[in-house]
C-alpha positions as CSV (number, residue, x, y, z in Angstrom):
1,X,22.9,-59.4,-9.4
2,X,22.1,-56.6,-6.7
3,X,22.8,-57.3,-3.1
4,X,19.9,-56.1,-0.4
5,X,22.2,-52.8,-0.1
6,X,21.9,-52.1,-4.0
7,X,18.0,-51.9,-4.0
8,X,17.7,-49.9,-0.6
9,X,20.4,-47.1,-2.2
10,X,18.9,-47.3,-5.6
11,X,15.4,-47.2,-4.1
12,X,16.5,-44.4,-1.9
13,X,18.4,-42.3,-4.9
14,X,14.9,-42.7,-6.9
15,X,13.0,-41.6,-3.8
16,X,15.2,-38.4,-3.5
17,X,15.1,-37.4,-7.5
18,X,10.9,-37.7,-7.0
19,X,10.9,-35.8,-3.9
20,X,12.9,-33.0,-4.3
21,X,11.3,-31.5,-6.9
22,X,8.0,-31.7,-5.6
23,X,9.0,-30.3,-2.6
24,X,10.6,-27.5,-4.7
25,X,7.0,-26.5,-6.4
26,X,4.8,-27.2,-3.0
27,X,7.1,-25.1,-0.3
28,X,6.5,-21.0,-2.3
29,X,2.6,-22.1,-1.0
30,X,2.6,-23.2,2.3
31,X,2.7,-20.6,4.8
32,X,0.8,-17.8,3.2
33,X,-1.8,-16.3,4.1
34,X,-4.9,-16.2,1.9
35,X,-5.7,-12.4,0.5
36,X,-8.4,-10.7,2.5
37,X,-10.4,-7.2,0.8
38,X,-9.8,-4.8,3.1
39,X,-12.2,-3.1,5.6
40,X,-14.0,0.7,4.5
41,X,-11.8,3.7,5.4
42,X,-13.5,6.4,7.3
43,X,-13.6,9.9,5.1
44,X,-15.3,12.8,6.5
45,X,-17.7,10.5,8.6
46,X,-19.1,8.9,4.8
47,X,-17.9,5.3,4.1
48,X,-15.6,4.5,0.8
49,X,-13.4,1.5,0.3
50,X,-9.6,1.4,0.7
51,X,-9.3,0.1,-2.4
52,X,-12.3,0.5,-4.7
53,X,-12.9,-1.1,-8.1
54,X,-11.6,-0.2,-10.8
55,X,-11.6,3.6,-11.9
56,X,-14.1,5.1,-14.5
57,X,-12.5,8.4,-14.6
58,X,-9.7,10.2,-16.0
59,X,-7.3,11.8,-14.3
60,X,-4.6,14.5,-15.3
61,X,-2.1,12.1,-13.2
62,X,-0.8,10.1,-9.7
63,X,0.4,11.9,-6.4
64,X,1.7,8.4,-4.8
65,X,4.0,8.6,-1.8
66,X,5.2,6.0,0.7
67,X,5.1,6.9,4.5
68,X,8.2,4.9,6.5
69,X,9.1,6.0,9.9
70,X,11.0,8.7,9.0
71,X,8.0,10.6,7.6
72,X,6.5,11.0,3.6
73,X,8.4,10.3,1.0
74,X,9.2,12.7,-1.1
75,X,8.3,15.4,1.3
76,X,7.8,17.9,-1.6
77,X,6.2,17.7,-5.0
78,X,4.4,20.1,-7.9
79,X,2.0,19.3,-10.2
80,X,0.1,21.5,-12.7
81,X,-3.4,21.9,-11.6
82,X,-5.7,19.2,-12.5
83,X,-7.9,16.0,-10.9
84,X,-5.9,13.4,-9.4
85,X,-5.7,9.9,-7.9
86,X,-3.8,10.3,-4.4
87,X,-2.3,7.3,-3.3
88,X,-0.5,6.9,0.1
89,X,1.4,3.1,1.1
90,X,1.5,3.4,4.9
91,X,5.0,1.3,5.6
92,X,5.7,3.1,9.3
93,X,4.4,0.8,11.4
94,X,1.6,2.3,13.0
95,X,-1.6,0.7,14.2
96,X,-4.3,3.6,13.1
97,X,-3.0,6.8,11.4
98,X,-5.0,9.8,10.3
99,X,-4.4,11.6,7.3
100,X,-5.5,15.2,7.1
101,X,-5.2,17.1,3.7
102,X,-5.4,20.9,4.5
103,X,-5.0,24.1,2.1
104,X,-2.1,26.5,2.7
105,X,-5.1,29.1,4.1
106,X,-5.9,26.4,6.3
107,X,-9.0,24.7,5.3
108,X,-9.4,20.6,5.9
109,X,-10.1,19.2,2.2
110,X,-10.5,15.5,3.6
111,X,-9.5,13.7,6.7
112,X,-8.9,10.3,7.2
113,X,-8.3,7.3,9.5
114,X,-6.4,4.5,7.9
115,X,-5.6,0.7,9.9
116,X,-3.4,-1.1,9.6
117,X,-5.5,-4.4,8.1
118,X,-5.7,-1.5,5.0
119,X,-2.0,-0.1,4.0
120,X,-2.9,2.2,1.7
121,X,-5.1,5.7,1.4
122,X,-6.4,6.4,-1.7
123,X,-8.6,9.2,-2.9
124,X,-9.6,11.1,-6.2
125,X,-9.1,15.0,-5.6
126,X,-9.3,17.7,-7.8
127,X,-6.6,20.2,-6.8
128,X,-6.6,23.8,-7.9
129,X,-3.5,25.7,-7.6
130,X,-2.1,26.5,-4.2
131,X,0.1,24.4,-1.4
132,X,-1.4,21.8,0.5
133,X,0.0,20.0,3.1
134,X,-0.7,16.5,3.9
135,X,-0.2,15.5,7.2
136,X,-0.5,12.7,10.0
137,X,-2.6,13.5,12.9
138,X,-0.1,11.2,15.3
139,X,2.6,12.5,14.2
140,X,2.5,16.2,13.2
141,X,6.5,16.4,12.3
142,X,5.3,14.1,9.1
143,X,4.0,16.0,6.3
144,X,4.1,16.3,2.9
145,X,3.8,19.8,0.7
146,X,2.4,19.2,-2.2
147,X,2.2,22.5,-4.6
148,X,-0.1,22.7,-7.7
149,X,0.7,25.2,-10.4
150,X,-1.5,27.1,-12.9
């Protein structure tokens, strides 16, 4: 026969075995934030959306870099000539940057003002062959050179 003591530790042992592993699945969930579309980004003074639906075109490939605080990574790359999906993840920290995308010759192809709410810039562009260099307006020491072959 169980004293008092018995059924409060069993009870309690039975409580715990229940309650661990429900708090197990529920604790991943609370805490995060719900998943918001992000606002338009500015390009050339026409609205497009940071990250549009999903693409009807073809392209010849993906020029995806990742900008830290230490600038673009990689900070060079070739491609053969061809039209692409440009795809920048904005990781350095900063509040409002602005992308310019500018011919070796010197002539703006697209400019761009990315916040933070939005993370990432991307664009279609169909690049002939030549250097470009992609830069940040705020911090001109960051840029990327980016050179398309025949």
């Amino acid at each position: 026969m169980f004293t008092n003591q018995h059924r409060i530790l069993w009870i309690s042992v039975v409580a715990a075995c229940v309650a661990v592993p429900a708090i197990a699945i529920v604790s991943p969930r609370i805490g995060r934030k719900p998943v918001r579309k992000p606002p338009p980004v500015s390009i050339d003074g026409a609205k497009a959306a940071a990250t549009p639906g999903p693409l009807t075109k073809k392209f010849d490939g993906l020029i995806g870099l990742n900008l830290s605080r230490h600038g673009f990574e990689p900070a060079e790359l070739s491609r053969p000539h061809g039209h692409f999906m440009v795809y920048v993840l904005n990781h350095s920290g900063i509040q409002q940057l602005t992308f310019r995308l500018e011919r070796a010759a010197g002539r703006r192809m697209r400019e761009v003002t990315l916040h933070t709410t939005e993370g990432a810039w991307r664009d279609e562009l169909n690049l002939t062959p030549g250097e470009y260099r992609l830069t940040v307006a705020e911090k001109p020491e960051w840029n990327c050179v980016i050179t398309i072959t025949p």
